[in-house]
ZAMI-976173 format. One record per residue (C-alpha): residue in three letters; residue number from 1; x, y, z. Coordinates in Angstrom, 2 decimals, always signed. Each point is the difference from the previous one (the first is absolute). Layout:
ZAMI-976173
  aa   i    east   north      up
 ALA NUM       X       Y       Z
...
end
This chain:
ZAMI-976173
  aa   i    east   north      up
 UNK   1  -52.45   -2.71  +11.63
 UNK   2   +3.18   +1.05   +1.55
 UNK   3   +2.61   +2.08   -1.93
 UNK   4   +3.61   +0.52   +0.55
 UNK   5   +1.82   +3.41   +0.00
 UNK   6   +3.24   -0.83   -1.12
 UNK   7   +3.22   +2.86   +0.24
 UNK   8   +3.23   -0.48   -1.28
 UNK   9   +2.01   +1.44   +2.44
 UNK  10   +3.78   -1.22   -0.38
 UNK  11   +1.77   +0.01   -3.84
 UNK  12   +0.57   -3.25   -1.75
 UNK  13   +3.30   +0.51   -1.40
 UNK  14   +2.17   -3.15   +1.24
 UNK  15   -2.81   -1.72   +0.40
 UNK  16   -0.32   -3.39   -1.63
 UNK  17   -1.80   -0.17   -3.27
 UNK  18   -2.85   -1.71   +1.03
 UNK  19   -0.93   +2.76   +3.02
 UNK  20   +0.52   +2.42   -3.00
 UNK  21   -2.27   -1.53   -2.61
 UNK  22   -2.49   -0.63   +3.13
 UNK  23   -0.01   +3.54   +1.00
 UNK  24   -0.93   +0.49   -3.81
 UNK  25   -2.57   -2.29   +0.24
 UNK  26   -2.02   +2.21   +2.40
 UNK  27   +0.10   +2.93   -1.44
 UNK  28   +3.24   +1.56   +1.88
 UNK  29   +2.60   +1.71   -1.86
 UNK  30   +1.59   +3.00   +2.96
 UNK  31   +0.17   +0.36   +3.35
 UNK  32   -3.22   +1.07   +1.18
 UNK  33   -2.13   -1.31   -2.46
 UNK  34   -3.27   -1.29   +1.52
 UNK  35   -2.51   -2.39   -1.47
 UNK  36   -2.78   -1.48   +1.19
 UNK  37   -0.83   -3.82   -1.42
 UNK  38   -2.58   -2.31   +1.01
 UNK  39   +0.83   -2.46   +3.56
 UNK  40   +0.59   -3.39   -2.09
 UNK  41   +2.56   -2.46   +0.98
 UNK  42   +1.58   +0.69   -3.26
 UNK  43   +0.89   +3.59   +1.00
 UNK  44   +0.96   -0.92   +3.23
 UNK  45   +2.50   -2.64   -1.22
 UNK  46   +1.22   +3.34   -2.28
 UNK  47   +0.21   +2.28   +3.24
 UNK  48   +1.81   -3.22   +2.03
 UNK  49   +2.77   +0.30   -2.26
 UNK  50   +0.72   +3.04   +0.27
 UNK  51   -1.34   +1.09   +3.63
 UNK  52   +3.72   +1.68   +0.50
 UNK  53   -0.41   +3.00   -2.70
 UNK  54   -3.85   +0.50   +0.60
 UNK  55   -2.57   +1.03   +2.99
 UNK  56   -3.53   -1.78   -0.17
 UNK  57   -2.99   +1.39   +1.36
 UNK  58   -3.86   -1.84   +0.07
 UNK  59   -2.72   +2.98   -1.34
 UNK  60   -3.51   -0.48   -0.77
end
């Protein structure tokens, strides 16, 4: 199954609370923390909402 890399790459401060809680969500807390979760359409509903502060990348 597919997996997401998932970077936080800008900060969340002025951000709305939900993109903030979100970011949360997948494990992100500073800029340039990197997870990598499973390619569900739950976590890509997570990553759509906040596609402006993080950089996505498919790995195997």
């Amino acid at each position: 199954m597919a997996r997401l890399k998932v970077t936080q790459t800008k900060s969340a401060i002025g951000g709305r609370q939900n993109q903030r809680d979100t970011l949360r969500t997948l494990g992100l807390k500073r800029i340039g923390d990197v997870v990598v979760k499973e390619d569900r359409p739950e976590i890509r509903g997570m990553v759509s909402t906040v596609t402006h502060l993080v950089a996505v990348e498919e790995v195997e």
